[in-house]
C-alpha positions as a Markdown table, in Angstrom:
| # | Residue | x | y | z |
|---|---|---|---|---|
| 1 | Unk | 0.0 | 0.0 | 0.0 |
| 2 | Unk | 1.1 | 3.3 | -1.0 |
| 3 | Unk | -0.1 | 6.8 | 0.2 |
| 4 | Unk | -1.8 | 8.7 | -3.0 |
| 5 | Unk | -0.3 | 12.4 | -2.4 |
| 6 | Unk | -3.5 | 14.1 | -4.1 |
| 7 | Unk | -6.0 | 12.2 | -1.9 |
| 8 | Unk | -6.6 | 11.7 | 1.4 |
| 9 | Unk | -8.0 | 7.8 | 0.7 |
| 10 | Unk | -5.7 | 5.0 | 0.2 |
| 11 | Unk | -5.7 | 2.9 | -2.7 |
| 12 | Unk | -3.9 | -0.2 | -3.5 |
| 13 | Unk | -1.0 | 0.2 | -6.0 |
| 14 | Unk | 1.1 | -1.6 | -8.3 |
| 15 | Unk | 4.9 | -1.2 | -8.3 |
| 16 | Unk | 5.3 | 0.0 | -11.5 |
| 17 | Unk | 8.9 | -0.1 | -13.7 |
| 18 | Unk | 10.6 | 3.2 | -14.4 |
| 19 | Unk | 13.3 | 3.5 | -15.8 |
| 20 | Unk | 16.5 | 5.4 | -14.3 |
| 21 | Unk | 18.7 | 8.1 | -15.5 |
| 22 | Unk | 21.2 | 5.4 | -15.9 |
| 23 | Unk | 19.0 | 3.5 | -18.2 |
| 24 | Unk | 19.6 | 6.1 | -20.9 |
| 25 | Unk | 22.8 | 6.4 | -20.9 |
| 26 | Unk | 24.4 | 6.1 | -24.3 |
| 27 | Unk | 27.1 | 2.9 | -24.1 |
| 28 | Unk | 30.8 | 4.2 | -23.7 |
| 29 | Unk | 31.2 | 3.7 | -27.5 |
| 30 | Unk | 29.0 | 6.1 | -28.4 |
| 31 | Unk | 29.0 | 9.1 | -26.6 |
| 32 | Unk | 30.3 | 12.1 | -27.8 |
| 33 | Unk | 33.7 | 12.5 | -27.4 |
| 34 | Unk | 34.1 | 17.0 | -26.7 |
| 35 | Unk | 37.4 | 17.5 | -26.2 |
| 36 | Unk | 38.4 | 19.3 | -22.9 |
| 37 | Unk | 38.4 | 23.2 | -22.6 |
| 38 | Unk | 37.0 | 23.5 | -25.9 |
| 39 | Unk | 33.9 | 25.2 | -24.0 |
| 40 | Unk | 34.2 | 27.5 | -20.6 |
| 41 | Unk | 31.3 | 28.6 | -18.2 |
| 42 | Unk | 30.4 | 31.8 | -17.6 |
| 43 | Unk | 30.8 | 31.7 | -13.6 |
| 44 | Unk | 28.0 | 35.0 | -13.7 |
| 45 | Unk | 25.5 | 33.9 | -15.8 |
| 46 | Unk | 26.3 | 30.6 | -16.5 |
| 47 | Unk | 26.3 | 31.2 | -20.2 |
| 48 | Unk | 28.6 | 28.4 | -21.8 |
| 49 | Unk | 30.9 | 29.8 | -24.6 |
| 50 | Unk | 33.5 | 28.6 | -27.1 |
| 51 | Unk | 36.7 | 29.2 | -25.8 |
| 52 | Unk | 38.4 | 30.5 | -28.9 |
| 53 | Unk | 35.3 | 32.9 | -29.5 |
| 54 | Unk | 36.1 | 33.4 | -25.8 |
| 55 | Unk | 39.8 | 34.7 | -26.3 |
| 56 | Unk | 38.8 | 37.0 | -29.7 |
| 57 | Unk | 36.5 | 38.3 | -27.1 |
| 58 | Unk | 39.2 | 39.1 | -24.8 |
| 59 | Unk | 38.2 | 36.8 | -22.5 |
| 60 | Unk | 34.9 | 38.7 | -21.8 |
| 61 | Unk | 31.8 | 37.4 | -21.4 |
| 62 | Unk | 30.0 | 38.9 | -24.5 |
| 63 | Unk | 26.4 | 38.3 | -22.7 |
| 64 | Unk | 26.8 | 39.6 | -19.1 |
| 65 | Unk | 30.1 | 41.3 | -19.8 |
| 66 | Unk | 31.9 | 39.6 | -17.1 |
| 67 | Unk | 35.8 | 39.7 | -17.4 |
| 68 | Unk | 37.9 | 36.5 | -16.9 |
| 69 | Unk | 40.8 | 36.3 | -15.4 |
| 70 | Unk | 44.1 | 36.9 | -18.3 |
| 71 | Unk | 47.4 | 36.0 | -17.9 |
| 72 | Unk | 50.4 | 38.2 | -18.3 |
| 73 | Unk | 51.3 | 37.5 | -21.8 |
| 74 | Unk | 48.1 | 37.4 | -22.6 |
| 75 | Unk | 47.8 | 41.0 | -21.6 |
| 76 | Unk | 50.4 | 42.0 | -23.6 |
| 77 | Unk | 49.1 | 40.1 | -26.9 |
| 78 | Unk | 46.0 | 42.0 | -26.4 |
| 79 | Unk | 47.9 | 45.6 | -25.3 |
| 80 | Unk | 50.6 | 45.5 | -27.5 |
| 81 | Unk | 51.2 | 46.6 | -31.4 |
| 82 | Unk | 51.2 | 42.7 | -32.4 |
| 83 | Unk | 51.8 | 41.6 | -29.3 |
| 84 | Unk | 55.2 | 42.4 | -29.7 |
| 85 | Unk | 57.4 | 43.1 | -26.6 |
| 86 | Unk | 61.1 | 43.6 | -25.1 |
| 87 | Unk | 60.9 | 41.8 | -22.0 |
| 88 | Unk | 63.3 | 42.9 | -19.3 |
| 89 | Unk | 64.3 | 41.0 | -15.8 |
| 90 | Unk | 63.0 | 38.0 | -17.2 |
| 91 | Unk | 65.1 | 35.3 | -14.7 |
| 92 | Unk | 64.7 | 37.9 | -11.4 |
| 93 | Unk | 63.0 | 36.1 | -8.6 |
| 94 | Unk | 63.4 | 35.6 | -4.9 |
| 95 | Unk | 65.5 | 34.1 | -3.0 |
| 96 | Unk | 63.3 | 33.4 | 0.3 |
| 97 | Unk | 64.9 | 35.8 | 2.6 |
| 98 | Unk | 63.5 | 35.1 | 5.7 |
| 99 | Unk | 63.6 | 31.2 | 5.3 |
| 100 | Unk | 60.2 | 31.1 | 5.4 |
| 101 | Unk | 58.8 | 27.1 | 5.9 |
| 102 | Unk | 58.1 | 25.6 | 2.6 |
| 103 | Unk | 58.1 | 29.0 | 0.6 |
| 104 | Unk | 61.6 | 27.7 | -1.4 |
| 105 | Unk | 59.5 | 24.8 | -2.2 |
| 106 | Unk | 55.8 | 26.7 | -3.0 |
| 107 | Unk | 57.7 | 29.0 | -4.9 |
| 108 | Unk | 59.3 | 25.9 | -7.1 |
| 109 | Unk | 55.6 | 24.4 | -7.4 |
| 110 | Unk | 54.1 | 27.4 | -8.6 |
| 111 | Unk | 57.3 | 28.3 | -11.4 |
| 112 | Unk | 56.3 | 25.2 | -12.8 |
| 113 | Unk | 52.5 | 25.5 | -13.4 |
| 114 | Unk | 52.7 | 29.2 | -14.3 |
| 115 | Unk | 55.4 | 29.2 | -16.2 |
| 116 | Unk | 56.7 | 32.4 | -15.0 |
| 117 | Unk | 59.5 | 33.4 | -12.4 |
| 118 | Unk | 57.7 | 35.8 | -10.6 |
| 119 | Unk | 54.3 | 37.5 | -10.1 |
| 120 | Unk | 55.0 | 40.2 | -12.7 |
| 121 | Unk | 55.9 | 40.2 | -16.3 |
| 122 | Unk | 57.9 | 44.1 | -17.2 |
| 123 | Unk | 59.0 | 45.4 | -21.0 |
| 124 | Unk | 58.8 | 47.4 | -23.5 |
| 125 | Unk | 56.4 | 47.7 | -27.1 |
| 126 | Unk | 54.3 | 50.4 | -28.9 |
| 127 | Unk | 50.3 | 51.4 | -28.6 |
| 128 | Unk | 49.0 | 53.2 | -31.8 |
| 129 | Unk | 52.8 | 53.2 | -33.2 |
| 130 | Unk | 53.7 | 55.0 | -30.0 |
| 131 | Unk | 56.9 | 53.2 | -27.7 |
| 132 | Unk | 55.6 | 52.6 | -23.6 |
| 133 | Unk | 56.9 | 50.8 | -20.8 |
| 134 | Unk | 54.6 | 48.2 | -19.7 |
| 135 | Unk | 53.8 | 46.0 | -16.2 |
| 136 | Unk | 51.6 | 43.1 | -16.1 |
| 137 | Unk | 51.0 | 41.4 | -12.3 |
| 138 | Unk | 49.4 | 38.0 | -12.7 |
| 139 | Unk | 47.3 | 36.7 | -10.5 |
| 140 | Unk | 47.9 | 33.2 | -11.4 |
| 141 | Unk | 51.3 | 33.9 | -9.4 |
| 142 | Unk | 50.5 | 34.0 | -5.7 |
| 143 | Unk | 47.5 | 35.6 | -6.2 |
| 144 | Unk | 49.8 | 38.2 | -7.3 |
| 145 | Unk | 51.1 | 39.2 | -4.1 |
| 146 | Unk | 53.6 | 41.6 | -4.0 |
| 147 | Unk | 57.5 | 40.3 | -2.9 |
| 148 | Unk | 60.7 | 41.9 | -3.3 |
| 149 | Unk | 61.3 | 40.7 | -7.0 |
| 150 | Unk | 57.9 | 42.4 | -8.2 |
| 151 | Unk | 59.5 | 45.7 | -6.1 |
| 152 | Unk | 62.4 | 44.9 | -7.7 |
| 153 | Unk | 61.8 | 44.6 | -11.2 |
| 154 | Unk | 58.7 | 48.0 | -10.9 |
| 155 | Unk | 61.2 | 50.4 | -9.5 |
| 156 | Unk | 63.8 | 48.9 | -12.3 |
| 157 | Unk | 61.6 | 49.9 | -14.7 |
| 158 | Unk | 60.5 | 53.0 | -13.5 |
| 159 | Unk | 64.0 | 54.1 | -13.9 |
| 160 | Unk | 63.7 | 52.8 | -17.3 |
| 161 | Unk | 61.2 | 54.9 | -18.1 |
| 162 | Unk | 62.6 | 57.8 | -16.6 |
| 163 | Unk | 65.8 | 57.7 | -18.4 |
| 164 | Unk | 64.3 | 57.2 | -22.0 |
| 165 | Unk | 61.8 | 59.5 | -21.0 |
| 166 | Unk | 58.6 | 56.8 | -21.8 |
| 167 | Unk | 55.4 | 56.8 | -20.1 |
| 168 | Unk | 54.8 | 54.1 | -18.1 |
| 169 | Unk | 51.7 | 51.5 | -17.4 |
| 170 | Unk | 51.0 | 48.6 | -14.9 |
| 171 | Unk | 47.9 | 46.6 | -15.1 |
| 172 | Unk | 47.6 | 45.7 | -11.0 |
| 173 | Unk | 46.0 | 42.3 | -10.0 |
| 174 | Unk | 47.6 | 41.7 | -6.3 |
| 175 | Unk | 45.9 | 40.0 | -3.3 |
| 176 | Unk | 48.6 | 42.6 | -1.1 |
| 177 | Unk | 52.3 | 42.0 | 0.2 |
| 178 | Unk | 53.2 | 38.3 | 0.3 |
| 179 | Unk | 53.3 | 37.4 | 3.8 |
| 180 | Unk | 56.5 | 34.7 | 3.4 |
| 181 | Unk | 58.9 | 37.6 | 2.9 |
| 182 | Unk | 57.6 | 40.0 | 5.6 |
| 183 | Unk | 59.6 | 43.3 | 6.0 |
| 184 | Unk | 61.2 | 43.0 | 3.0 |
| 185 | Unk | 57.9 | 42.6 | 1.2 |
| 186 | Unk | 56.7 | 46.0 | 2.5 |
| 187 | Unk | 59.3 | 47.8 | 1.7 |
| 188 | Unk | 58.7 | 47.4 | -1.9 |
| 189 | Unk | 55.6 | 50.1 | -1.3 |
| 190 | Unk | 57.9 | 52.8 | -0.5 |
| 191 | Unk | 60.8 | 52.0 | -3.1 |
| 192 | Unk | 58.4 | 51.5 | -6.1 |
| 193 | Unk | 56.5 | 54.6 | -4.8 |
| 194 | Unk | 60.0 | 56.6 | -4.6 |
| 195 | Unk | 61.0 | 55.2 | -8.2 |
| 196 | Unk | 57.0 | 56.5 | -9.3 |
| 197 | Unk | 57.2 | 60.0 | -7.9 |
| 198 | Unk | 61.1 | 60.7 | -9.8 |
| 199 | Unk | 59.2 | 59.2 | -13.3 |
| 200 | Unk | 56.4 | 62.1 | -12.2 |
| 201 | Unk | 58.5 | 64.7 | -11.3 |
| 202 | Unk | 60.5 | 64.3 | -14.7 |
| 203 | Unk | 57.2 | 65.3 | -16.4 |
| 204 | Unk | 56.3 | 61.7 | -17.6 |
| 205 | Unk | 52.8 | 59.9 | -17.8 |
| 206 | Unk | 51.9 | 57.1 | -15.3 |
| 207 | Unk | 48.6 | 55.4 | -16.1 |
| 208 | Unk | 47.5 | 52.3 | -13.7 |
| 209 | Unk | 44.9 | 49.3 | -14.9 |
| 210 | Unk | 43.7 | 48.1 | -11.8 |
| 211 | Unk | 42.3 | 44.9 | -12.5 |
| 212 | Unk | 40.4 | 41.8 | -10.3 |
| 213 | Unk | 41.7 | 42.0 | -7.5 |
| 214 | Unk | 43.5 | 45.1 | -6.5 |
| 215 | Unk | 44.0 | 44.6 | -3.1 |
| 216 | Unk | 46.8 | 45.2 | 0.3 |
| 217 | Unk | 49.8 | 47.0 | 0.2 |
| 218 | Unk | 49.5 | 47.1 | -3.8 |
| 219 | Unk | 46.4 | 49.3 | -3.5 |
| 220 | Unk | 48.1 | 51.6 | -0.6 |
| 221 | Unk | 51.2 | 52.2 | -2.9 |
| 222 | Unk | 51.7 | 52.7 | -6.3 |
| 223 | Unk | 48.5 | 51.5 | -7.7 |
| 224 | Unk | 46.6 | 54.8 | -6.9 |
| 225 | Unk | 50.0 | 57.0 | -7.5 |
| 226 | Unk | 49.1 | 56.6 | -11.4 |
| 227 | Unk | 48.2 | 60.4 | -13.0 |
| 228 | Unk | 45.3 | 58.2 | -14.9 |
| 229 | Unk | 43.6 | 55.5 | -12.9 |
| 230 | Unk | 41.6 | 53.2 | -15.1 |
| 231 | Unk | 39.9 | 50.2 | -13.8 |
| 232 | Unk | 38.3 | 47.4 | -15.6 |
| 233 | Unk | 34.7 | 46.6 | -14.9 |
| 234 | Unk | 33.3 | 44.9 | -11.5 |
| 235 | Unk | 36.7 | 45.1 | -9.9 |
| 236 | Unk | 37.9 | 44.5 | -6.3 |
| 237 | Unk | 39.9 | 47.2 | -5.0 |
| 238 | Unk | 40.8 | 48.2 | -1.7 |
| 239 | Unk | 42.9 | 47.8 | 0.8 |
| 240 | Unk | 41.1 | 44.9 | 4.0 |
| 241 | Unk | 38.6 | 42.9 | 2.3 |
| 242 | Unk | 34.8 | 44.2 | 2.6 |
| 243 | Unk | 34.4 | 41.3 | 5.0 |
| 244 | Unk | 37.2 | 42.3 | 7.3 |
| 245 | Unk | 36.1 | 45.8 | 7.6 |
| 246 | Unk | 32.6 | 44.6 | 8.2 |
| 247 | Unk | 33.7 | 42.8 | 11.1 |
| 248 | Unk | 35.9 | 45.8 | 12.4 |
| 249 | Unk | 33.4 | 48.4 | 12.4 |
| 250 | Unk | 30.7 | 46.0 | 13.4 |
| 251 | Unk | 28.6 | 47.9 | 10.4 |
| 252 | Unk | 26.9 | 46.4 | 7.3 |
| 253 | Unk | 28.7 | 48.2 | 4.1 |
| 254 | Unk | 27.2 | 50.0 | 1.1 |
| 255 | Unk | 26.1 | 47.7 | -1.6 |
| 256 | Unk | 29.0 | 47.1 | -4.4 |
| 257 | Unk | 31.8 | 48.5 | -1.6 |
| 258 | Unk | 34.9 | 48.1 | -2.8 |
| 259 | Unk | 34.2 | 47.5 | -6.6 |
| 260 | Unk | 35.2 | 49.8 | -9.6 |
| 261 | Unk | 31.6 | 51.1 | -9.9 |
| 262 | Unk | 31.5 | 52.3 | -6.4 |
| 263 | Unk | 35.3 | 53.7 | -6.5 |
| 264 | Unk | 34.3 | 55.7 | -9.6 |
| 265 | Unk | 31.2 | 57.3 | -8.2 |
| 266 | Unk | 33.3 | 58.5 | -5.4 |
| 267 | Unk | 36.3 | 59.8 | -7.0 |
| 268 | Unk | 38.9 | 56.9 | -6.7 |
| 269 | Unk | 39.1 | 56.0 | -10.1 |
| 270 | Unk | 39.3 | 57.7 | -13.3 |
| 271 | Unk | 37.4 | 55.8 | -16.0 |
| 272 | Unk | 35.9 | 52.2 | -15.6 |
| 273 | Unk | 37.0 | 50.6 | -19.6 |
| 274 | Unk | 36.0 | 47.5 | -20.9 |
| 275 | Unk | 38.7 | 44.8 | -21.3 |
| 276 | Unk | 38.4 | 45.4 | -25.6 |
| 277 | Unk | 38.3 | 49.3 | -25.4 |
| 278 | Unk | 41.5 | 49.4 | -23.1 |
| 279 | Unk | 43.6 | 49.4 | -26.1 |
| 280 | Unk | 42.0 | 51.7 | -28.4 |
| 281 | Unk | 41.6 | 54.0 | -24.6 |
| 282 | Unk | 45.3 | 53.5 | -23.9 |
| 283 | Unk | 46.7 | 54.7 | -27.0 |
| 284 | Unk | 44.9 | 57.6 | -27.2 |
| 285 | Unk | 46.3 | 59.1 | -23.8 |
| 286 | Unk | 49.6 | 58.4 | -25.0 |
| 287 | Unk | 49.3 | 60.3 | -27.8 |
| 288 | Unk | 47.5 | 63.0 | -26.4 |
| 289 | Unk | 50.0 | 63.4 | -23.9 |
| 290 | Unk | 52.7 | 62.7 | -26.5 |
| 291 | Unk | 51.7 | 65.9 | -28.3 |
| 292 | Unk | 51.4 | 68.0 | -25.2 |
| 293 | Unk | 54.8 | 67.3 | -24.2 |
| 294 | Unk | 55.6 | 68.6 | -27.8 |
| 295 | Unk | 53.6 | 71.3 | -28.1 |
């Protein structure tokens, strides 16, 4: 006897034979064989997109407009005149100054999988014809936290710029100071900071990306020092996560706190640009600013 949901009497049933999810199942032979990462989920609205439509879309989501996380040298395929570069400090990393427990070994791991040496890629190309200095933090790197090759190879550059008299951008994406090299990771705020304000002072443009996330020590140095701040759209910036500061004030925070949106309306940030207008935008600052310095 089984219970009949739509009536309150009880009738007598028969077990009847339905057949499971299972029982459809194609045999092995015959499904479809898709190869993997040909397609990627939207993780916003869920849309499912060809990956190489994906990447001529520069990695944005051409239905909610959500951007995806880009590597360095992807950045600089999509910034660059032909996605041509000089890259310079290209073997400067670390060396785990404090002796930091399993850090030589973390930092090993994560060489191999990213294929980079350390959380920032620096060189040198042309936008609209025009030669720049360029930074690219990746996030794939430590969640591109900031250690004392990142300072390192930033303030090198700076001085590169300064001496060939070349405006300067870096594209941010930093989760803060990487807490294995302590001290010597916050240093790098000041001494990239020091090398930014000379490359100012000379009479040189400084533009900053800040991308997803801008976060930590990043946020409190150089990446709001840039005489242009650009963001791209929906990003985290700020210094403490929203959480943290939630939990120190003991307040509930503005809706969209901390995101590009919300930094625009209230000064922070110049310009919110699309991911496949940042190019097109970039170049024609230089220019402008090209032809200032000439007139």
């Amino acid at each position: 006897m089984r219970t009949n949901p739509f009536s309150k009497k009880h009738y007598a049933t028969t077990n009847i034979y339905r057949p499971q999810p299972q029982d459809h199942q194609q045999p092995e032979e015959e499904r479809p064989n898709v190869p993997q990462g040909i397609m990627t989920k939207c993780p916003k609205c869920g849309k499912v997109i060809y990956s190489k439509i994906l990447l001529k879309n520069h990695k944005r989501c051409d239905e909610c407009g959500f951007h995806f996380k880009v590597s360095a040298n992807e950045r600089f395929a999509m910034i660059l005149d032909d996605g041509e570069w000089q890259e310079f400090d290209s073997q400067m990393t670390t060396r785990d100054p404090l002796n930091f427990p399993g850090y030589g070994d973390k930092l090993v791991k994560t060489q191999t999988l990213t294929g980079l040496v350390d959380g920032v890629v620096t060189g040198k190309g042309k936008i609209s014809g025009l030669p720049v200095m360029l930074a690219v933090m990746d996030a794939a790197f430590f969640m591109g936290s900031m250690g004392s090759a990142i300072g390192e190879k930033l303030a090198r550059l700076f001085e590169r710029a300064t001496k060939e008299r070349l405006p300067i951008i870096i594209f941010t994406a930093s989760g803060g100071a990487r807490m294995q090299e302590g001290i010597f990771s916050l240093m790098q705020m000041a001494k990239v900071s020091a090398a930014a304000a000379k490359h100012s002072e000379a009479g040189l443009l400084y533009i900053t990306v800040l991308t997803d996330p801008t976060t930590g020590g990043v946020t409190a140095s150089f990446a709001m020092l840039g005489d242009i701040i650009i963001a791209e759209p929906d990003a985290l910036i700020g210094f403490a996560g929203p959480r943290v500061i939630a939990q120190t004030i003991g307040q509930k925070l503005p809706e969209g706190f901390q995101k590009a949106e919300f930094l625009l309306e209230h000064g922070f940030v110049d310009r919110i640009v699309p991911r496949d207008q940042l190019k097109q935008t970039l170049g024609t600052l230089i220019k402008v600013h090209s032809e200032w310095r000439q007139s």
